[in-house]
N, C-alpha and C positions, 0 to 999 in steps of 0.2 A: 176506555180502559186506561187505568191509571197504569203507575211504574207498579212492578213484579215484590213480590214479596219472600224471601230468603226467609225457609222455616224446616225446622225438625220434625220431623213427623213420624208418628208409630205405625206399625202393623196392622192389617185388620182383614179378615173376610169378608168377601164378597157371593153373593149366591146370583145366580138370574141365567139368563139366555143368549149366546154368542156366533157371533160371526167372525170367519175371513177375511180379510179384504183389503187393497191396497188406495193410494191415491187416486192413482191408472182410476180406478175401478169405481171409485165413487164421486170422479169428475164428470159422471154422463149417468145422467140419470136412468138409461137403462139398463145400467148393472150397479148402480149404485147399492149394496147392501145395508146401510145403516140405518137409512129411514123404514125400510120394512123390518128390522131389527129393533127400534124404538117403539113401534106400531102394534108388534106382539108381545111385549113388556107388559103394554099398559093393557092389555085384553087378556092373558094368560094366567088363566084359574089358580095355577101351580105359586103364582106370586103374590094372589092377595093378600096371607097373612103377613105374608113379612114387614110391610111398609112398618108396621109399628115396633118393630127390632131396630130400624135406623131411623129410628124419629121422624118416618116418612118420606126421606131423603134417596132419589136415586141417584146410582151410581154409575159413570162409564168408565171402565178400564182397557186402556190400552196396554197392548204387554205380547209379548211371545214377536217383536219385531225383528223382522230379515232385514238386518242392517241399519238403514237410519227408515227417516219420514217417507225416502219413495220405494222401500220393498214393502211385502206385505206383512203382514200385523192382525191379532185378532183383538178383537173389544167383545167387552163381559159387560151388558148391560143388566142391571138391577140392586137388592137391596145390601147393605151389611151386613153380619149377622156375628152369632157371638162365637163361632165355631161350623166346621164343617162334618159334624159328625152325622149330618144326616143331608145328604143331597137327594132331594126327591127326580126320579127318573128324568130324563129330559131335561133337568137344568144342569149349571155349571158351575162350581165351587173352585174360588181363587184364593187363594192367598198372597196377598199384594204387602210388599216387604215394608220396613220403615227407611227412613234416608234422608235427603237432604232433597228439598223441592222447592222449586221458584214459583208462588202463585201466582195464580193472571187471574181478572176478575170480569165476566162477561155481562152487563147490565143493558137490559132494552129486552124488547120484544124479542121472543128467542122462536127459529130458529136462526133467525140474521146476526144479531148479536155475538151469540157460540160462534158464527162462521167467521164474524169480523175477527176475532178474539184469537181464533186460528191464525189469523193471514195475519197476525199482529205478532203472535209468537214467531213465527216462521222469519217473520222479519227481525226479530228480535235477537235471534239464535243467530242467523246471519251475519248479524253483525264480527269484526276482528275481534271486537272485546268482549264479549258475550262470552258467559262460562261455555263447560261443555256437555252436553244432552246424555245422557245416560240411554237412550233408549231401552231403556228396561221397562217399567211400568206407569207411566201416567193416568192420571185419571180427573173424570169431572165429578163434582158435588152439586147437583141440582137443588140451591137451596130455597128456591122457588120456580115462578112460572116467569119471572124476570132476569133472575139471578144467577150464576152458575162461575162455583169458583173450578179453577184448572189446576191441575197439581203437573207441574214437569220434574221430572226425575231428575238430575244434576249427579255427574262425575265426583 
């Protein structure tokens, strides 16, 4: 993971399937929700069409956080879309603001990579001189099966 990148970035919806869930909760894998959360993404009928609304690209959005990185938070995983004037039952329509966002860039065989890319952020954040985290909405851009940029939300 190279240095972060300081970016402007617009607004956009989000459509797809969501979980709960804290750090606590998905350091043990058996409550961990986000890997059975990813699992039903890529199997649920209700999401085929969409992938070609976001040029195939999915999305994870973190957002609705009790406080910082260790209360809980939920993630909106799936596609962008151009509006949310139609949510079909059982899915979840976001609307994820525009702001100011430091990217982090996660390359390698994923899921290890995304994980490293975390424990990289965290450290990052950490730091006295590091800006400071918005906890509002972050998200990832899976822009492959190697690739995945991070978006952190910034003060």
């Amino acid at each position: 993971m190279g240095q972060p990148v300081l970016s402007q970035e617009g607004g956009f919806y989000v459509l797809g399937l969501e979980v709960r869930t804290s750090a606590a909760l998905e350091a043990d894998p058996a409550t961990a929700r986000i890997p059975g959360l990813w699992a039903q993404v890529h199997r649920d009928p209700r999401l085929e069409g969409l992938p070609r609304m976001a040029k195939g690209k999915l999305f994870g959005v973190y957002h609705a956080y009790q406080g910082d990185e260790n209360g809980a938070y939920s993630l909106l995983a799936g596609y962008q879309v151009p509006d949310l004037r139609e949510v079909p039952a059982g899915l979840k329509g976001l609307a994820v603001p525009g702001g100011r966002y430091l990217v982090f860039t996660a390359e390698g065989e994923l899921p290890g990579a995304l994980r490293q890319t975390w424990e990289a952020i965290r450290g990052y954040f950490a730091r006295p001189d590091a800006p400071r985290r918005a906890f509002s909405y972050d998200y990832e851009i899976y822009e492959d099966l190697t690739r995945v940029s991070v978006y952190i939300a910034l003060r």
